[in-house]
C-alpha positions as CSV (number, residue, x, y, z in Angstrom):
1,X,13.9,23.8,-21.3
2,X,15.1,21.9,-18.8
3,X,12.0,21.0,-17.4
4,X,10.5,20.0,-20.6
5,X,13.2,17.4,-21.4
6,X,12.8,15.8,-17.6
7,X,8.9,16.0,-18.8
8,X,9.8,14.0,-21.7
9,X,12.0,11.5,-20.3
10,X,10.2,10.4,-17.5
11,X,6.9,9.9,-20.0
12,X,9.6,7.8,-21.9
13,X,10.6,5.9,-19.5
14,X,7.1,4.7,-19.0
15,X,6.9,3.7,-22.6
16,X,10.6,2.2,-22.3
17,X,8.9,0.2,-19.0
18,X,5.9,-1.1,-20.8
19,X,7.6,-2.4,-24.0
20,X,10.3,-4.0,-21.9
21,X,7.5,-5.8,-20.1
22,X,5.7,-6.4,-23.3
23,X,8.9,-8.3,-24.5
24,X,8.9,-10.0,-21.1
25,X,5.6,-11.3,-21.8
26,X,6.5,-12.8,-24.8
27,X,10.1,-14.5,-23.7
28,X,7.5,-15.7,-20.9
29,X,5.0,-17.3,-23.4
30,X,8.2,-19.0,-25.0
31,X,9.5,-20.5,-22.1
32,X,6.1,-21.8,-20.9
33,X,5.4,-23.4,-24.1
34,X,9.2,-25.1,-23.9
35,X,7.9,-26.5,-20.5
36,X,8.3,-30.2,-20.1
37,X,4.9,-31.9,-18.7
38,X,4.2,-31.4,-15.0
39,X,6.3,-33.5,-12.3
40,X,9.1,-33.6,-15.3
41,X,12.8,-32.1,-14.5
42,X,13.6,-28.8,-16.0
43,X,16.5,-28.2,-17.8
44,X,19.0,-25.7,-16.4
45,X,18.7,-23.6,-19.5
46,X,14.7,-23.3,-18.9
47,X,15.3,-22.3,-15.7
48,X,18.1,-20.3,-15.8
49,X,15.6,-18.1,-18.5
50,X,13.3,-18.6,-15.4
51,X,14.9,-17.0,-13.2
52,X,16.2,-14.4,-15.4
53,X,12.6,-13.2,-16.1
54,X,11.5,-13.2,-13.0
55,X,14.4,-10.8,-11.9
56,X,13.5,-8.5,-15.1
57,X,9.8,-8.2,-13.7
58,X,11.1,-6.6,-10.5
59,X,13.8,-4.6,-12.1
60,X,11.5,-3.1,-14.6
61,X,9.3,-1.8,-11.5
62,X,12.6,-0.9,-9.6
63,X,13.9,1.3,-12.7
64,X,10.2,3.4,-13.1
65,X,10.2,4.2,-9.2
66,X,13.6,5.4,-9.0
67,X,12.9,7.4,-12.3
68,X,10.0,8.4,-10.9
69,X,11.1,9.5,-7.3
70,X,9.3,7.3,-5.4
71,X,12.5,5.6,-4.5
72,X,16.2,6.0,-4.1
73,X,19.3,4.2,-5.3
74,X,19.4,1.5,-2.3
75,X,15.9,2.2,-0.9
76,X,14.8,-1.1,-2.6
77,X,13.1,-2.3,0.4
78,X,10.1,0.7,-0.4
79,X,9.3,-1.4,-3.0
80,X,7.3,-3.9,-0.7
81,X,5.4,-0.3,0.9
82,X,4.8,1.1,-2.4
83,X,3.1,-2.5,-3.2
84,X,1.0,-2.6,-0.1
85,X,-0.4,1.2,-0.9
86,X,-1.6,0.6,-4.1
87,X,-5.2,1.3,-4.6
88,X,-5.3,-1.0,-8.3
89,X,-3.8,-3.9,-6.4
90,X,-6.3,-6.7,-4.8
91,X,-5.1,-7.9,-1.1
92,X,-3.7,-11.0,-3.3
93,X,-2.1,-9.2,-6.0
94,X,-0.5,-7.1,-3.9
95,X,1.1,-10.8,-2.2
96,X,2.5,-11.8,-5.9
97,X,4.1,-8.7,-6.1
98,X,5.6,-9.0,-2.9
99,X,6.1,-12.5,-2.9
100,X,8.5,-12.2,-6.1
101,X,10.3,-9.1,-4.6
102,X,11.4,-11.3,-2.3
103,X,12.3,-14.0,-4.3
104,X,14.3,-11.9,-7.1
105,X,16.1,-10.5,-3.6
106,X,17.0,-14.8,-3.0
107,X,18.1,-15.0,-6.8
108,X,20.3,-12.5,-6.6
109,X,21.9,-12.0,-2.8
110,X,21.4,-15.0,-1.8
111,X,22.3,-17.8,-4.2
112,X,18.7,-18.5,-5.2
113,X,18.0,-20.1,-1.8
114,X,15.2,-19.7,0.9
115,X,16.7,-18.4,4.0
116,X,15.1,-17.5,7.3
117,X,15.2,-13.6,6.4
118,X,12.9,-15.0,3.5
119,X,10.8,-16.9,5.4
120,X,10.1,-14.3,8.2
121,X,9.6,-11.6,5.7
122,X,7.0,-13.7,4.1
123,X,5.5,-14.2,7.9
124,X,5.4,-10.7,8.1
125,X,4.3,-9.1,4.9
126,X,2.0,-11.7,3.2
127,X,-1.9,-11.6,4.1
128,X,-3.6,-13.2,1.6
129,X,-1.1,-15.7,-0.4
130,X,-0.3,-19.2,1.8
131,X,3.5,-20.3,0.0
132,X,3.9,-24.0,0.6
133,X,7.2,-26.1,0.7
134,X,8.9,-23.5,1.4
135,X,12.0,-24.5,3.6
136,X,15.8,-22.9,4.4
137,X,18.3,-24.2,1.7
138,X,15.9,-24.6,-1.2
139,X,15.7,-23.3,-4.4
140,X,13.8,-20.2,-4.7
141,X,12.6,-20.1,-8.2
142,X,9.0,-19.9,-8.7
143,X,6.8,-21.6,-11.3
144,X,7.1,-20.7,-14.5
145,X,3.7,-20.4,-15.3
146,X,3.3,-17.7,-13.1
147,X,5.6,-15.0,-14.9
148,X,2.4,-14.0,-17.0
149,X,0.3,-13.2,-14.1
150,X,3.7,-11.1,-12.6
151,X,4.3,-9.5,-15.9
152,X,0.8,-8.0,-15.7
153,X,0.2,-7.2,-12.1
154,X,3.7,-4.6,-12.5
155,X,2.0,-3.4,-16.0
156,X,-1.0,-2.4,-13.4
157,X,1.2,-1.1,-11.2
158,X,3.4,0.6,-13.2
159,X,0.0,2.2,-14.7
160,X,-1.0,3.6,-10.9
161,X,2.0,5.0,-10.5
162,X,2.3,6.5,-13.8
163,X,-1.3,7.9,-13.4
164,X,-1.0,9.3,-10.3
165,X,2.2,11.8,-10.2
């Protein structure tokens, strides 16, 4: 019996994952529409939702791969492998993903700054994606318009790993 509840739970959690991202994807489509026009300043509200969002995307993968095995409590840093060794994932794809792991680590150890650990892990894991104005003491958001294209590349991910026990 035991085994048949895990069974269900873990096929729940996928369908838990995939509605949460769904909803993500619609929060995303409201806050892109609430976007003032290019160049304009951003209220903190819209980016605060920002920011929030883009931490979700991350933590929705996090939550399947620990439910899943593939990683344990404080073993976050697998998340950038498990990225890299996916066989869905383009050579660029792969550099979103990875690119907003690191930035959701920013948001939420580091104050939402760049640091040099940022930097140098960008030098180091990155092959396909060039990030531009990118300095120590900035903010670390990314664009908003973005969040769609995140949202879908963990959906694919998320389907990989779900796929492939």
């Amino acid at each position: 019996m035991t085994n048949n509840v895990g069974l269900y739970v873990m096929n729940d959690v996928y369908g838990w994952v995939k509605s949460d991202l769904k909803t993500l994807k619609k929060w995303s489509r409201t806050l892109i529409s609430k976007l003032p026009p290019a160049g304009s300043m951003i209220s903190g509200e819209l980016y605060l939702q920002n920011n929030t969002i883009q931490i979700e995307i991350i933590s929705q993968l996090e939550y399947f791969l620990k439910t899943k095995g593939k990683i344990k409590s404080r073993e976050q840093f697998k998340i950038v492998d498990i990225i890299k060794n996916s066989s869905s994932l383009q050579d660029l794809e792969k550099d979103h993903l990875i690119l907003l792991f690191f930035v959701r680590h920013t948001i939420c150890h580091n104050g939402g700054h760049y640091d040099k650990e940022f930097i140098n892990n960008c030098e180091k894991h990155l092959k396909k994606l060039k990030i531009e104005r990118v300095k120590e003491g900035l903010l670390s958001s990314l664009p908003p318009d973005e969040l769609l294209l995140y949202i879908d590349l963990t959906g694919k991910l998320i389907d990989e790993i779900n796929n492939n026990p």
